[in-house]
VOGU-3710 file (C-alpha; in Angstrom, 3 decimals, decimal comma):
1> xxxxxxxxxx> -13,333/-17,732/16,570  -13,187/-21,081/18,877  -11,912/-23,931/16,954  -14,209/-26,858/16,991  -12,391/-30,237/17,757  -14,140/-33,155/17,332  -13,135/-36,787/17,237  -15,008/-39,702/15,592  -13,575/-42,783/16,374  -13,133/-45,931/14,443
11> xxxxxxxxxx> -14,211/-49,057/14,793  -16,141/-47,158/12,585  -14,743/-47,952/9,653  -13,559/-51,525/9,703  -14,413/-54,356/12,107  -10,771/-55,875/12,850  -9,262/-58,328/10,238  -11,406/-57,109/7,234  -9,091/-57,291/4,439  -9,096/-53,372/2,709
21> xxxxxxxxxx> -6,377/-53,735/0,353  -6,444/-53,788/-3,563  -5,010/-56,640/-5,257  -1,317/-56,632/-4,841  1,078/-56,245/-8,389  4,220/-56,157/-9,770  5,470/-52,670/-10,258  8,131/-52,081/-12,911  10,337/-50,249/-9,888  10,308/-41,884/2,876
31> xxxxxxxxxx> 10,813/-36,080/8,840  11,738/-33,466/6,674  8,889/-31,482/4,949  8,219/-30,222/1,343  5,592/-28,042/0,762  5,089/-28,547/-2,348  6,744/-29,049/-6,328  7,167/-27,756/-9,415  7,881/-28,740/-13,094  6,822/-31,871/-14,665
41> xxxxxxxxxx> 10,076/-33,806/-15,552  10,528/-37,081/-16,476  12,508/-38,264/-12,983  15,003/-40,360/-14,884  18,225/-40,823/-12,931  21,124/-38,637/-14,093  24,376/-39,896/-14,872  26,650/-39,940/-11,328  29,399/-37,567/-10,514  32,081/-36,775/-8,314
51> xxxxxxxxxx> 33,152/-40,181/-8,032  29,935/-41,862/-7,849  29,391/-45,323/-9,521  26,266/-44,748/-11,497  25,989/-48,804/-12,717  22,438/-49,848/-12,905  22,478/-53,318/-11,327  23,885/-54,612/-7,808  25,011/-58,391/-7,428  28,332/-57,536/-4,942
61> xxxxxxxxxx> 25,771/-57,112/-1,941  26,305/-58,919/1,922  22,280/-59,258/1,554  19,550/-59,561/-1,120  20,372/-58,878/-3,972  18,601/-54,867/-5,072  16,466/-55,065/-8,017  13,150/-53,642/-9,505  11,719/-57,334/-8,083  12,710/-56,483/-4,375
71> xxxxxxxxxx> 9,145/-54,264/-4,065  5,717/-55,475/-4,626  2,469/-52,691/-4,756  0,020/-53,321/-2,224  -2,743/-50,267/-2,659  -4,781/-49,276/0,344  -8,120/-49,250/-0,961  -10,307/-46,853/-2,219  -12,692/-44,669/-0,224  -10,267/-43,923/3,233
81> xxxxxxxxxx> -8,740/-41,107/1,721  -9,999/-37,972/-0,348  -5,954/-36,451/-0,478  -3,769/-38,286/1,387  -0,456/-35,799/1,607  1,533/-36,498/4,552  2,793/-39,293/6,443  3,626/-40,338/10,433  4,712/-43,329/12,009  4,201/-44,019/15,565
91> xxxxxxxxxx> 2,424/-46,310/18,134  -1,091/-45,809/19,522  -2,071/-48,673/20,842  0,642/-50,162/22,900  0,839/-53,379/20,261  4,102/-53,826/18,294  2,527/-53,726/14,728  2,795/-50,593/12,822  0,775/-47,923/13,399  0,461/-45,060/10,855
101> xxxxxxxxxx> -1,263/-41,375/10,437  -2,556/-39,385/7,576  -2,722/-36,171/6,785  -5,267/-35,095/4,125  -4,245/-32,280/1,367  -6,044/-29,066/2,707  -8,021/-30,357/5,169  -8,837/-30,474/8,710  -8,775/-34,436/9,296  -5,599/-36,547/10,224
111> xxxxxxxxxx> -6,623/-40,498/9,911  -4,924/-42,950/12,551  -4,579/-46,324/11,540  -3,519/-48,821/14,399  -2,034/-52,418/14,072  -1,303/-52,281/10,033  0,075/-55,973/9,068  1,651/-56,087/5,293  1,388/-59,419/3,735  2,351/-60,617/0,510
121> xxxxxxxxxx> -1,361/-61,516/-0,342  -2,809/-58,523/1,539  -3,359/-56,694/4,186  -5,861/-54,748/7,339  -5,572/-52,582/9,820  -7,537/-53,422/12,893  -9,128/-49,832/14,452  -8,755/-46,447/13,413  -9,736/-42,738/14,542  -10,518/-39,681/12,671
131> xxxxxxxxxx> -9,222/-36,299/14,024  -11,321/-33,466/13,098  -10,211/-29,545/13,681  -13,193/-27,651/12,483  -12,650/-25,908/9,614  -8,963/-25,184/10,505  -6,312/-27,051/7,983  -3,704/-28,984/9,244  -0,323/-27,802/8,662  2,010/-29,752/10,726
141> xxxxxxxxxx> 1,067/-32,724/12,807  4,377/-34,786/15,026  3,203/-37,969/16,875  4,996/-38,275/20,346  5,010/-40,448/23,377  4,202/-37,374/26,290  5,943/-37,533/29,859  8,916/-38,672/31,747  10,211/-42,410/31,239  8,515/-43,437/34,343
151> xxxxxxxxxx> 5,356/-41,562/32,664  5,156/-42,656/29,041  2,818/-45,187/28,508  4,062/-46,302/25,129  1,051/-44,979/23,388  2,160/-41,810/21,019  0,131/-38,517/21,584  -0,716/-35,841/18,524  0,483/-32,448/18,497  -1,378/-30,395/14,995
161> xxxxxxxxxx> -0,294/-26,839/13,809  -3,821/-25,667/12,276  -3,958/-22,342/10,156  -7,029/-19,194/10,632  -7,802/-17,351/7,954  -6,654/-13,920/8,217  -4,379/-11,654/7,218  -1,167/-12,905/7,718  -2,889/-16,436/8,977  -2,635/-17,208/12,677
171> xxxxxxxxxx> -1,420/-20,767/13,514  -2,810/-22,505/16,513  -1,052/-25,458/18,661  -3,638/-28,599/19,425  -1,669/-30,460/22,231  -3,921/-34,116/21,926  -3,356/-37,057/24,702  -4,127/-40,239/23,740  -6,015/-43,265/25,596  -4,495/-46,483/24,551
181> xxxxxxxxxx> -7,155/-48,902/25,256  -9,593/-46,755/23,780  -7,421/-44,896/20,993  -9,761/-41,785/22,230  -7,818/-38,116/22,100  -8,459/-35,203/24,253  -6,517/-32,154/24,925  -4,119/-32,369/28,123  -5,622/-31,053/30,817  -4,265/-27,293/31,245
191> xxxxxxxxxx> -3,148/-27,230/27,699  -6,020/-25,249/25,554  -5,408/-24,323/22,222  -2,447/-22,009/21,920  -2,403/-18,967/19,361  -0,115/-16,566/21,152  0,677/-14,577/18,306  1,957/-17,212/15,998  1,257/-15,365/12,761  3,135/-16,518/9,125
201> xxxxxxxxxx> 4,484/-19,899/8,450  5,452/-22,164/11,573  7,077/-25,195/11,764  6,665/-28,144/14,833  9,219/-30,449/16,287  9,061/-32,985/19,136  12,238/-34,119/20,661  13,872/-34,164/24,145  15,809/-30,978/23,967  15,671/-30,074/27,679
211> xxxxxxxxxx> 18,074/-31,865/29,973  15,543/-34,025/31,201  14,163/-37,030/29,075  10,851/-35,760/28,189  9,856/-34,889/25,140  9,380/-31,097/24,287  7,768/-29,443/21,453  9,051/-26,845/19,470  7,480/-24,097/17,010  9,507/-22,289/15,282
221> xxxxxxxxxx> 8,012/-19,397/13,074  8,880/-17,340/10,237  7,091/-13,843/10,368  8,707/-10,350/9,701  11,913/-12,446/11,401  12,058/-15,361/13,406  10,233/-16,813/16,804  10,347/-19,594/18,512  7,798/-21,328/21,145  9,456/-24,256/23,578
231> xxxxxxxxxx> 6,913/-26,052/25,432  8,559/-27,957/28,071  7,073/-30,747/30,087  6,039/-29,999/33,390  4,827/-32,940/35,433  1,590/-33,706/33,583  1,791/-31,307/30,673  3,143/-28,820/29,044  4,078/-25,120/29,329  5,636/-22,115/27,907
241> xxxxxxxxxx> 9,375/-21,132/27,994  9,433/-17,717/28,614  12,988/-17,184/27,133  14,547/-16,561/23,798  15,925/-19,247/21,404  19,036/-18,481/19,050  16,809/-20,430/15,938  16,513/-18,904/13,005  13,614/-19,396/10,744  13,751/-22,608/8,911
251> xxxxxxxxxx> 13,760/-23,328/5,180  13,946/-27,463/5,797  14,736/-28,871/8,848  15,069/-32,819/11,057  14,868/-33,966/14,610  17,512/-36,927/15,768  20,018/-37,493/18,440  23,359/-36,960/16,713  25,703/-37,285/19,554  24,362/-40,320/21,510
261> xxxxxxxxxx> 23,516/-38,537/24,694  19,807/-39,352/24,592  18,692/-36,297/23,862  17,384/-34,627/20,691  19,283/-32,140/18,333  17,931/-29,842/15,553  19,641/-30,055/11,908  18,136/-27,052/9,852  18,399/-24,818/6,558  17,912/-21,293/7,344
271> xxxxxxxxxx> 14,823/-19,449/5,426  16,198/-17,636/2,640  16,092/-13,662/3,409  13,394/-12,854/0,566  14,377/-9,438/0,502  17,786/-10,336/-0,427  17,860/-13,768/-1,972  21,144/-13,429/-3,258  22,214/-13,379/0,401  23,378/-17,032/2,115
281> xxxxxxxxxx> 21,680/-19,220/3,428  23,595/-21,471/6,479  23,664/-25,346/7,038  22,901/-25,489/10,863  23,770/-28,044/13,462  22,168/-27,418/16,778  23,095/-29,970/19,653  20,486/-30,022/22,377  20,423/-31,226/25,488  21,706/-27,977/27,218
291> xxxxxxxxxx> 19,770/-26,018/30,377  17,593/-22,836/30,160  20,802/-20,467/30,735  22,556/-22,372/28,249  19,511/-21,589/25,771  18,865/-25,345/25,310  21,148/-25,623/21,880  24,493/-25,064/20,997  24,732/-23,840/17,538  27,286/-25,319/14,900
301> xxxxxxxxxx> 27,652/-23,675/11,474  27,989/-26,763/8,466  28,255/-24,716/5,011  26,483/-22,020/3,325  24,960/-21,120/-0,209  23,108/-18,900/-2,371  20,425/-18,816/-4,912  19,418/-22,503/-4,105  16,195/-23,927/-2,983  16,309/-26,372/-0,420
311> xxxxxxxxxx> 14,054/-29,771/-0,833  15,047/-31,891/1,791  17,273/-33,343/3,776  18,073/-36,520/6,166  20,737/-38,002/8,267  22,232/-41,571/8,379  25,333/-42,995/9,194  26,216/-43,651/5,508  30,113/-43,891/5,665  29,728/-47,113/8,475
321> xxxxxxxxxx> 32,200/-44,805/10,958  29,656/-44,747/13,830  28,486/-41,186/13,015  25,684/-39,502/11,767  25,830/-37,892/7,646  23,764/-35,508/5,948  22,159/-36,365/2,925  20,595/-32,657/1,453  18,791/-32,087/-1,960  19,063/-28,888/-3,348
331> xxxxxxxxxx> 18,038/-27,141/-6,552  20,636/-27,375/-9,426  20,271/-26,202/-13,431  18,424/-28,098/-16,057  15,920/-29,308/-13,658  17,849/-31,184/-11,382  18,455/-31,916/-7,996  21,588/-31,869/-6,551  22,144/-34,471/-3,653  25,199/-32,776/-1,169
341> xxxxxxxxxx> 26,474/-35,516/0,923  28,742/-33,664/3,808  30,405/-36,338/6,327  29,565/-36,319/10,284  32,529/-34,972/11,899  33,755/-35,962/15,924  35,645/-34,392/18,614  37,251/-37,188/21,011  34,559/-39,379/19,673  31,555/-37,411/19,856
351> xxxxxxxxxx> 29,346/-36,189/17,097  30,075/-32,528/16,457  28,842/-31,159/13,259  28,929/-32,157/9,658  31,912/-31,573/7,374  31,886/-28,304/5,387  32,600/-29,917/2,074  30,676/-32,243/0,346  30,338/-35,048/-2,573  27,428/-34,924/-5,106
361> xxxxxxxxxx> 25,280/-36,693/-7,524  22,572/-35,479/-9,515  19,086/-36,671/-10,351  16,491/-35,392/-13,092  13,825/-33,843/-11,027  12,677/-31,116/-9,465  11,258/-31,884/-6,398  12,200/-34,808/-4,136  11,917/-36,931/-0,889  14,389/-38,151/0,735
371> xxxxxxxxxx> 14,188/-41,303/3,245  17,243/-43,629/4,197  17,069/-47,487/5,451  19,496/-50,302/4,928  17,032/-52,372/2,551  19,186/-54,945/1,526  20,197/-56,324/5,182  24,048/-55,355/4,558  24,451/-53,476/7,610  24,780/-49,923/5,459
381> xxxxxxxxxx> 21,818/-47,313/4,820  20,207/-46,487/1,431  19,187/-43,580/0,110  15,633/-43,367/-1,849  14,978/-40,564/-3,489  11,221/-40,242/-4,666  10,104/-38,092/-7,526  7,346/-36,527/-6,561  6,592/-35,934/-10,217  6,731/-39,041/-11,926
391> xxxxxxxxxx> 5,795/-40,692/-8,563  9,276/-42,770/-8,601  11,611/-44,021/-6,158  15,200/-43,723/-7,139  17,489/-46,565/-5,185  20,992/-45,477/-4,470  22,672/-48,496/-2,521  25,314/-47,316/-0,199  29,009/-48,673/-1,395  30,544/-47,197/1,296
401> xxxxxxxxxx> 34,342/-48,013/1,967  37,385/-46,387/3,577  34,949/-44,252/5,660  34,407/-42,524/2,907  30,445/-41,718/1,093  29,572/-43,455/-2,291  26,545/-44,711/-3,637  25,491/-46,733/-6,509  22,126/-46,396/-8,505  20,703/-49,768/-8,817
411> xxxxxxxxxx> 17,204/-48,969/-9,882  14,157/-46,515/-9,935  10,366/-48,493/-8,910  7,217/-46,607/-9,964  5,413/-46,099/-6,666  2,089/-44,446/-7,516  0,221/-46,667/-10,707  -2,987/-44,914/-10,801  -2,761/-42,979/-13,734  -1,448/-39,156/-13,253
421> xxxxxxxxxx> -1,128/-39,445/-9,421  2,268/-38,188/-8,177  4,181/-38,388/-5,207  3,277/-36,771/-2,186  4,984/-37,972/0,674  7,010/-41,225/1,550  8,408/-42,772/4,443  10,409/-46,024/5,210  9,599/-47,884/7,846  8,901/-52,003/8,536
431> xxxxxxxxxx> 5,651/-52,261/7,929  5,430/-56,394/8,316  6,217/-58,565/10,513  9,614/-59,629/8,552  11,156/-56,565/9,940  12,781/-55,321/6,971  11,822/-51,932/5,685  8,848/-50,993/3,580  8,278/-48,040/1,325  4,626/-46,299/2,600
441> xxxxxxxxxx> 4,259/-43,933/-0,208  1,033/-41,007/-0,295  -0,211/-40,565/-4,064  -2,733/-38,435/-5,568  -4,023/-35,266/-7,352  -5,456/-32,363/-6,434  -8,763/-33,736/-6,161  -7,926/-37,502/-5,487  -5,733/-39,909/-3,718  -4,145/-43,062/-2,238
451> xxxxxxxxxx> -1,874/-45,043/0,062  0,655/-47,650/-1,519  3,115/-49,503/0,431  6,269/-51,128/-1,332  6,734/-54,426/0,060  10,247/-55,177/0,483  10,344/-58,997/-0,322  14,200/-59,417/0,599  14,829/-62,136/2,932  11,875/-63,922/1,731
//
């Protein structure tokens, strides 16, 4: 069956500088991909370990001063979104305000929203475009800027992972270039929809793993084992690698350059062996960057474990040595999640995999999302950790001293105040024109839905 892609595009749904936004409130007080949650618990931060401070207040910060007070709830209104359930950043339009795209629960539309400006008494977006894949759901969607660095154009492109029905589903690859001064997408010329056999789960990644500097896109599939698809640029778009890849399937996985050379490297949980589940599970680094004989990655082994689920993971440079730490949430008893925090090691100053052991602290939920960003304007990182079942954001500020990890709790900000919406994806990102970093968070139901941004008021 041909998949149908259509795209209506917006001015359609707001003339620029209409004000959309709810009335902004004071809330008592986000990669990585989760597909889903389970249990209801109350999200209520656990009591630290392992040498974590778990005081509830911060006052011996280098900027603002952390508090429930730092956020304010702006609420995207009503009517733009049926499910909103994922979450991109990126920039269409060649303007420096933020641009944003949304994926709907279960459905075949992504929503690009151009030139979003946060304000204290509200906010608009000034053009939009609808994406539309038939009746094909979108599974995975990475926004990109296509092309060499004498190509790009500074206006991202789409790539979408849709699923067929069938028996196991087929996925299909939508490669989609964008126009800037008409935010218009069409497929790349010589790129049609790809469906070469990519049956089961598959998972998509942009990143310059070649050893040029154009971005590359990756599937990676789990089916009966593992494959992989690398689609390398080739002058004015993209095509098939017709070698292997050492990649495993993958449970949870990022995209980031860890060592500084400008090109991108994979960090990745291998898909539990459901066969054997007792079997484990590694903690892989793999450093890209290498040529086609090489196999484009070099593959580092972190740590391994058993009988846990994985429920995300990011990278930061929390310890303030110059390198890049892992930050990975993992199922632990009673309902909790565990957050491992395993140091970025070097070799003669260069990244080269994370440290096999690890510090923890534990928070009462069962599934999270994890996002990092120094909020307070004290040169170090935070971690949030949002509940996506009481639809909260825990705030761990990073205390980090000696070189060493350690984070203190400082408070937990309801992001999601319609009444039984939870949490369904969050990202951080500076949404205003402050610069500091805001908290876009996706609520909603199974049948209903909104956006929420937390405005982060320090500086102001």
């Amino acid at each position: 069956m041909k998949t149908l892609l259509s795209l209506l595009l917006g001015g359609a749904l707001l003339a620029a500088g209409c004000d959309i936004w709810g009335t902004a409130a004071r809330l008592a007080s986000d990669g990585a991909v989760d597909d889903g949650w389970a249990g209801e618990e109350d999200g209520k931060p656990a009591d630290a370990t392992d040498g974590f401070d778990g005081d509830q207040a911060s006052a011996d910060t280098d900027g603002c001063v952390l508090g429930q007070d730092v956020f304010m709830a702006v609420k995207l209104a009503d009517g733009y979104f049926s499910r909103p359930d994922r979450l991109l950043s990126g920039l269409f339009d060649r303007q420096p305000a933020f641009d944003l795209v949304v994926q709907d629960d279960q459905s075949e539309i992504l929503m690009v929203l151009v030139n979003l400006r946060l304000e204290m008494s509200g906010s608009t977006f000034e053009n939009s475009a609808k994406l539309s894949f038939g009746t094909y759901p979108v599974e995975r969607a990475v926004a990109f800027d296509a092309g060499t660095s004498s190509q790009r154009d500074n206006s991202y492109d789409i790539a979408v992972m849709t699923m067929e029905d069938g028996t196991p589903p087929k996925q299909k690859l939508h490669v989609l270039k964008n126009s800037a001064t008409s935010l218009a997408f069409s497929s790349f010329e010589g790129f049609p929809v790809v469906a070469s056999e990519m049956y089961g789960s598959a998972n998509l990644m942009a990143g310059r793993f070649n050893d040029d500097d154009a971005p590359d896109l990756l599937v990676n599939v789990a089916y009966q084992g593992s494959s992989n698809y690398l689609y390398l640029w080739s002058g004015d778009t993209f095509t098939l690698h017709s070698g292997n890849l050492a990649l495993d399937p993958m449970e949870k996985y990022l995209v980031k350059d860890l060592d500084g050379d400008e090109r991108d490297d994979l960090v990745f949980v291998e898909l539990p062996d459901m066969a054997n589940p007792q079997n484990p599970k590694w903690i892989k680094v793999a450093l890209g960057g290498k040529t086609a004989s090489d196999g484009f990655f070099a593959l580092r082994q972190v740590a391994s474990f058993s009988e846990l689920v994985t429920r995300d993971l990011i990278t930061a440079d929390f310890n303030g040595d110059g390198f890049q730490d892992l930050a990975l949430a993992v199922s632990a008893s009673d309902n909790k999640t565990e957050l491992r925090f395993f140091v970025g090691t070097n070799i003669g100053g260069v990244f080269e995999k994370f440290s096999e052991s690890f510090s923890s602290y534990f928070v009462d939920t069962t599934a999270v999302r994890l996002q990092a960003a120094d909020l307070d304007g004290d040169g170090k990182e935070e971690l949030m950790a949002g509940d996506l079942n009481s639809a909260e954001v825990l705030v761990l500020r990073n205390t980090a001293s000696n070189l060493s990890i350690a984070m203190k709790q400082v408070f937990a900000v309801k992001a999601c105040a319609d009444y039984g919406y939870r949490m369904k994806d969050m990202l951080a990102a500076p949404v205003d024109e402050d610069r500091w970093p805001d908290l876009i968070v996706a609520c909603g139901t199974d049948s209903e839905g909104a956006i929420y941004f937390l405005f982060n008021t320090c500086g102001r």
